[in-house]
MARGUPA-809527 format. One record per residue (C-alpha): residue in three letters; y, z, x. Coordinates in nm, 2 decimals. Layout:
BEGIN
> Ala, Y, Z, X
...
***
This chain:
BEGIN
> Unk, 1.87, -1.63, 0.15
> Unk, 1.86, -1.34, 0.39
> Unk, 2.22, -1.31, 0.41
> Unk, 2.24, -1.29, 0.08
> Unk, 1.95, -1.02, 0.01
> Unk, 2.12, -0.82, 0.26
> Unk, 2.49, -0.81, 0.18
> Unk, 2.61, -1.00, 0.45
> Unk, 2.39, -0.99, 0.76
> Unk, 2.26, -1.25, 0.99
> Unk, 1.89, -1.25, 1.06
> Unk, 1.97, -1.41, 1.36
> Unk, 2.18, -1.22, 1.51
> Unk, 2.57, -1.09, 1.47
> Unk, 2.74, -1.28, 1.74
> Unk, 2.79, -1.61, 1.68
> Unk, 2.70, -1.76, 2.08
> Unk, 2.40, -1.56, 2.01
> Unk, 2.34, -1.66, 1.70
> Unk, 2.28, -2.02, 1.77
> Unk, 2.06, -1.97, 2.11
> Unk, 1.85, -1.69, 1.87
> Unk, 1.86, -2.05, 1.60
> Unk, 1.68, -2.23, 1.89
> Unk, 1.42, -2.02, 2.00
> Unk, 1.32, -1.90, 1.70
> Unk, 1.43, -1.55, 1.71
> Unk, 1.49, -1.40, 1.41
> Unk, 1.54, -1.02, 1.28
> Unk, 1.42, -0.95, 0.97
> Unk, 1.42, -0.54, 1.00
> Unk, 1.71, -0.55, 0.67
> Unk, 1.42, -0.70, 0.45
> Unk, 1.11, -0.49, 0.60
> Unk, 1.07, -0.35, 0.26
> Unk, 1.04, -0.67, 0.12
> Unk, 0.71, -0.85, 0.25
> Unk, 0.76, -1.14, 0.00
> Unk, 1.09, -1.21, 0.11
> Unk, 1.01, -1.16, 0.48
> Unk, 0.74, -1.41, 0.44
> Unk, 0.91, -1.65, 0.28
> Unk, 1.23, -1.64, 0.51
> Unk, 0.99, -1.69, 0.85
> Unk, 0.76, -1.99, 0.69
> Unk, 1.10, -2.18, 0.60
> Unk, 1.22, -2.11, 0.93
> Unk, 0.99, -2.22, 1.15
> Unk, 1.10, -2.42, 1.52
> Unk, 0.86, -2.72, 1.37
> Unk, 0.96, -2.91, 1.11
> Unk, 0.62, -2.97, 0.97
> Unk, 0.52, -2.63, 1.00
> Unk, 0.80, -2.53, 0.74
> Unk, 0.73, -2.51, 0.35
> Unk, 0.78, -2.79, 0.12
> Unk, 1.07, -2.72, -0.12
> Unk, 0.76, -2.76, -0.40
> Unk, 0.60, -2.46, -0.21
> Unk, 0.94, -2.24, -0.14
> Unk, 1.00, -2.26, -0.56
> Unk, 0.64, -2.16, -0.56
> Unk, 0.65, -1.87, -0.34
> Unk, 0.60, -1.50, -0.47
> Unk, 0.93, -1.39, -0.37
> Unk, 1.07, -1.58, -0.62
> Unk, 0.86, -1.41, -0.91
> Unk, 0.97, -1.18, -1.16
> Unk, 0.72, -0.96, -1.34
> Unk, 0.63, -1.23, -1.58
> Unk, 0.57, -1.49, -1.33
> Unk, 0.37, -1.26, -1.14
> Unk, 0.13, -1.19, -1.45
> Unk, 0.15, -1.50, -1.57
> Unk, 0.00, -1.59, -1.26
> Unk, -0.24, -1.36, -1.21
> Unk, -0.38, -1.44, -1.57
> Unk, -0.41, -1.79, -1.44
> Unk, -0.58, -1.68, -1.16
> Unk, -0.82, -1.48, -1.37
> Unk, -0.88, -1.79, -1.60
> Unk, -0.98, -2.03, -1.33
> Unk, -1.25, -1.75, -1.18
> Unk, -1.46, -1.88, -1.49
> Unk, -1.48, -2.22, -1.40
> Unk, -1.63, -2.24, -1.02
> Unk, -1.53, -2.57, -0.94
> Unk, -1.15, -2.42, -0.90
> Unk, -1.29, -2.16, -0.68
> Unk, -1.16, -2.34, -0.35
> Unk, -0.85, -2.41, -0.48
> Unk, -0.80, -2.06, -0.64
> Unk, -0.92, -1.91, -0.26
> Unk, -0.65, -2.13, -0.10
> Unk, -0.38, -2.00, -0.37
> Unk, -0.52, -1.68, -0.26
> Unk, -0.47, -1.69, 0.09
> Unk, -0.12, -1.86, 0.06
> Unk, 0.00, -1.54, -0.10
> Unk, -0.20, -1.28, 0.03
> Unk, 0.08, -1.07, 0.08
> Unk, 0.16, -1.08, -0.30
> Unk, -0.15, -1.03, -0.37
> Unk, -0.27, -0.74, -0.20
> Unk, 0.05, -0.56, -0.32
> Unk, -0.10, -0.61, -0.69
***
């Protein structure tokens, strides 16, 4: 994904010995996709060191990075809909908070 948002970088680095130890600890530089927060997001919470820290594939097709304007509407009108009915209120908060960063763009 981040190579190919970026034409062709690494976002762990350039040399390939380097690379691979960067792959291990975790290191990762995302400074080629600063101006896109979704992506960023999305990139670090499928590459996390621990497995069951990483997103779900159901979750990653989910994510707002993979929006288009529609989606993003579309979802904010669902949103709005389930404000009227306060029994979805926790799940709408936790929808919330999984994409804050979409969200507070909007």
């Amino acid at each position: 994904m981040y190579f190919i948002l970026t034409g062709g970088r690494h976002a762990f680095g350039d040399v390939p010995w380097r690379r691979q130890d960067n792959i291990m600890k975790g290191r990762h530089n995302l400074s080629a996709l600063a101006q896109n927060v979704d992506a960023c997001d999305l990139f670090v919470r499928m590459t996390y060191i621990e497995p069951k820290q990483r997103l779900e594939i159901g979750d990653v097709l989910e994510h707002p990075a993979l929006w288009d304007a529609e989606a993003k509407l579309r979802k904010i009108c669902e949103w709005k809909s389930s404000w009227k009915n306060e029994s979805s209120w926790k799940p709408l908060k936790r929808k919330l908070q999984a994409h804050s960063a979409a969200v507070n763009r909007m």
